[in-house]
C-alpha positions as CSV (number, residue, x, y, z in Angstrom):
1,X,-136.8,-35.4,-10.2
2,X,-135.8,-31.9,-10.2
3,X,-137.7,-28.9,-8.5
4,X,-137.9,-25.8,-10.1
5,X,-139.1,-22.7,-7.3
6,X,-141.2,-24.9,-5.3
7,X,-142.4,-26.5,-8.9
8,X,-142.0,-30.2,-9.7
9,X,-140.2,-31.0,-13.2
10,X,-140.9,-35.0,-13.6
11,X,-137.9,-36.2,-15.2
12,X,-137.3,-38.9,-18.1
13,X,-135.3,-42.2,-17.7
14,X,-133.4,-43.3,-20.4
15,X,-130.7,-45.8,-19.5
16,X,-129.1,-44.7,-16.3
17,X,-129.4,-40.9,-17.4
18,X,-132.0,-38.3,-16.2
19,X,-133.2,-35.8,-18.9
20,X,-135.6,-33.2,-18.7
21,X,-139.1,-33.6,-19.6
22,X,-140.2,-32.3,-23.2
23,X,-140.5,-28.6,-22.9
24,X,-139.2,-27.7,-19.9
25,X,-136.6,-25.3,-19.8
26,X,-134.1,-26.4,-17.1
27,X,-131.0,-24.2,-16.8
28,X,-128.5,-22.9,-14.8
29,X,-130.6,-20.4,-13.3
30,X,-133.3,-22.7,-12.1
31,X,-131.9,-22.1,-8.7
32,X,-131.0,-18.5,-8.9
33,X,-135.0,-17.2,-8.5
34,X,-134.7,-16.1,-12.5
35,X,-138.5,-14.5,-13.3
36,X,-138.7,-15.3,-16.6
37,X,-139.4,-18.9,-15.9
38,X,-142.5,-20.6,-17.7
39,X,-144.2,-23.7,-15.8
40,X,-143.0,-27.0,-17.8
41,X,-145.4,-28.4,-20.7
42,X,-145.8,-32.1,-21.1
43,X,-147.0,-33.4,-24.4
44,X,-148.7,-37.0,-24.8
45,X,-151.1,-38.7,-22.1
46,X,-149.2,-38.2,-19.0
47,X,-150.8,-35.7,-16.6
48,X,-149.7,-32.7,-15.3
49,X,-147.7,-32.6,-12.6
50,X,-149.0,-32.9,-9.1
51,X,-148.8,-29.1,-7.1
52,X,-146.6,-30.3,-3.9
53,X,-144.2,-33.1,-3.6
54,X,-146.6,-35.8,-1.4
55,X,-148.5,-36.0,-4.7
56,X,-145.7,-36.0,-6.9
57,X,-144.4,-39.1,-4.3
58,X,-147.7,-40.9,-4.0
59,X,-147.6,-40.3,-8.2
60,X,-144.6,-42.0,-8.5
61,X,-145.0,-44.9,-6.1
62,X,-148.5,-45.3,-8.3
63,X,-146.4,-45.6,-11.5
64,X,-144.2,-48.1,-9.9
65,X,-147.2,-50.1,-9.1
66,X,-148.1,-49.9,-12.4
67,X,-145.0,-50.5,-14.0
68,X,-144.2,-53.6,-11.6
69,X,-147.5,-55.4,-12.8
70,X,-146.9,-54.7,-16.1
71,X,-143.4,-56.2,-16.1
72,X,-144.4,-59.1,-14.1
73,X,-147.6,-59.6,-16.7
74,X,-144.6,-59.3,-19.4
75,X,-142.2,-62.1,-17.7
76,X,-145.2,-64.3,-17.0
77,X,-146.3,-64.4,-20.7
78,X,-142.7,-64.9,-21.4
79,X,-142.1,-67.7,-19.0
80,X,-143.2,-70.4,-21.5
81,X,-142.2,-73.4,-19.2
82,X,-144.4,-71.8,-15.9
83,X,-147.3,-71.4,-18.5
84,X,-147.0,-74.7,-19.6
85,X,-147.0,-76.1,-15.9
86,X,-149.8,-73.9,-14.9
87,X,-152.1,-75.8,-18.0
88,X,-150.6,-79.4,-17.1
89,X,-151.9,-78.6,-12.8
90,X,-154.9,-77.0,-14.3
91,X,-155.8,-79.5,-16.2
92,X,-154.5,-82.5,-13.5
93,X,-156.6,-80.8,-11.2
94,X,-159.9,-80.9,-13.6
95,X,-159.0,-84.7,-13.6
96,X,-159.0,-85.1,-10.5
97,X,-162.2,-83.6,-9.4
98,X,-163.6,-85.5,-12.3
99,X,-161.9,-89.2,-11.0
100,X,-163.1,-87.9,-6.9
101,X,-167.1,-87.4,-8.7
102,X,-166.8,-91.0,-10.5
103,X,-165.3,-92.9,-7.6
104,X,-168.4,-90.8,-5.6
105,X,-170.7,-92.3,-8.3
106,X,-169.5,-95.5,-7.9
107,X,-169.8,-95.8,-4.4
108,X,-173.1,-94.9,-4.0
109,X,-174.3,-97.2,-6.5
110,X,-172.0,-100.5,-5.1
111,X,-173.7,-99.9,-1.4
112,X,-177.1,-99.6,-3.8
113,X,-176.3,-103.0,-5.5
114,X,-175.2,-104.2,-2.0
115,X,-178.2,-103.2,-0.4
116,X,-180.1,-105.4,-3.1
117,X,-177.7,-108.1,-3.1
118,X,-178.3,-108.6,0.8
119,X,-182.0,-108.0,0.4
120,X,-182.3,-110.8,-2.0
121,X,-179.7,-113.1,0.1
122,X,-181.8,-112.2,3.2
123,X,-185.3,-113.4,1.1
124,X,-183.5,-116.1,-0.3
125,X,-182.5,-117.3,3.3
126,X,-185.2,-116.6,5.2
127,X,-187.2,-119.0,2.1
128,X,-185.0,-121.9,2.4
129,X,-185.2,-122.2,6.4
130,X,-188.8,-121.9,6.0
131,X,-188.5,-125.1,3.3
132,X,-186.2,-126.7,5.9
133,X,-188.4,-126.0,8.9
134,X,-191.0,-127.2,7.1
135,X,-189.7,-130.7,5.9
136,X,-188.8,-131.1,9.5
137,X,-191.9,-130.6,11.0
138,X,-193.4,-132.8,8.4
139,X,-191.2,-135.6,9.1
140,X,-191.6,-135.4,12.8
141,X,-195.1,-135.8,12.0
142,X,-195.0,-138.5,9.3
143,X,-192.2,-140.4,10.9
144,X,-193.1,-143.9,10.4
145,X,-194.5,-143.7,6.8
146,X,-191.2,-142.4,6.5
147,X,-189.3,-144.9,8.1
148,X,-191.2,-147.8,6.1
149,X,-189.9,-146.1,2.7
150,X,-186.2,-145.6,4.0
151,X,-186.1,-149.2,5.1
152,X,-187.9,-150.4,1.3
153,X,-184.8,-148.6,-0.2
154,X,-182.4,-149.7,1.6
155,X,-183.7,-153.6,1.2
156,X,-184.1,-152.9,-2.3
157,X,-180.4,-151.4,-2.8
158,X,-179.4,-154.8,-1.1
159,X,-181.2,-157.0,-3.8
160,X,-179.7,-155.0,-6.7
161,X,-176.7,-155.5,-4.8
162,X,-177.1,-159.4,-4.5
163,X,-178.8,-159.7,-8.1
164,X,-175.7,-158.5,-9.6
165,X,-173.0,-160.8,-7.9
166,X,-175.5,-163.7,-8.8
167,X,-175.2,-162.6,-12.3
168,X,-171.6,-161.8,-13.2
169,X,-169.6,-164.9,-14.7
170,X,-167.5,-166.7,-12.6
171,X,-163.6,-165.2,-12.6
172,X,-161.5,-168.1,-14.7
């Protein structure tokens, strides 16, 4: 940057070297107070330079904002490999919200099916002790009909018993 009178001159970058901005007439009597001096033109889009040097710095650290963002936008589209790891945690990271809903899914219906399945195990218990309550009160009530027809089976299992040795052939 070069001052001209109190005037600031943005200047070009092109490599390493500084040049003048288009139209400006920088010469060796810039510093000498010369009157015939015209203010610097700029041609294109870039805006005319700021009137004291705060807003020509705050101008400048703006552009290098700018120009920063836009050259990291630039690398990142370049950087195939970080693109290409970005998609593969994007998309490992849609999976595994989508694996955290089904296992969610799944639990709530297992403790729905287990709810059921001790429900109907509860019924199903609760039936036979009644059927076993039941069969005991009845024989404690009907104990010696009962008694008679355990004691006719057993005689008759010791008949069948009897009637077959009686009817096998003798071993020779």
């Amino acid at each position: 940057m070069t001052t001209r009178e109190g005037e600031a001159v943005p200047a070009q970058r092109t490599g390493d070297k500084a040049e003048t901005a288009p139209g400006s007439e920088l010469s060796s009597r810039a510093g000498t107070g010369g009157d015939a001096e015209e203010p610097a033109t700029l041609s294109g889009s870039v805006a005319a330079p700021p009137d004291n040097a705060r807003q020509l710095q705050r101008e400048i650290e703006r552009t290098r904002e700018q120009l920063g963002e836009t050259v990291q936008e630039l690398v990142a589209r370049v950087d195939v490999k970080s693109r290409a790891r970005a998609k593969a945690s994007e998309v490992s990271g849609r999976y595994k919200s989508t694996m955290v809903r089904a296992r969610q899914r799944a639990s709530t219906r297992a403790g729905g099916v287990r709810g059921q399945v001790t429900g109907n195990t509860s019924a199903a218990r609760q039936k036979a002790r009644h059927a076993v309550t039941k069969g005991a009160s009845g024989a404690r009530e009907r104990w010696v009909p009962l008694a008679a027809v355990a004691g006719a089976v057993i005689i008759d299992c010791v008949a069948i018993w009897q009637w077959r040795a009686d009817v096998r052939p003798a071993p020779r």
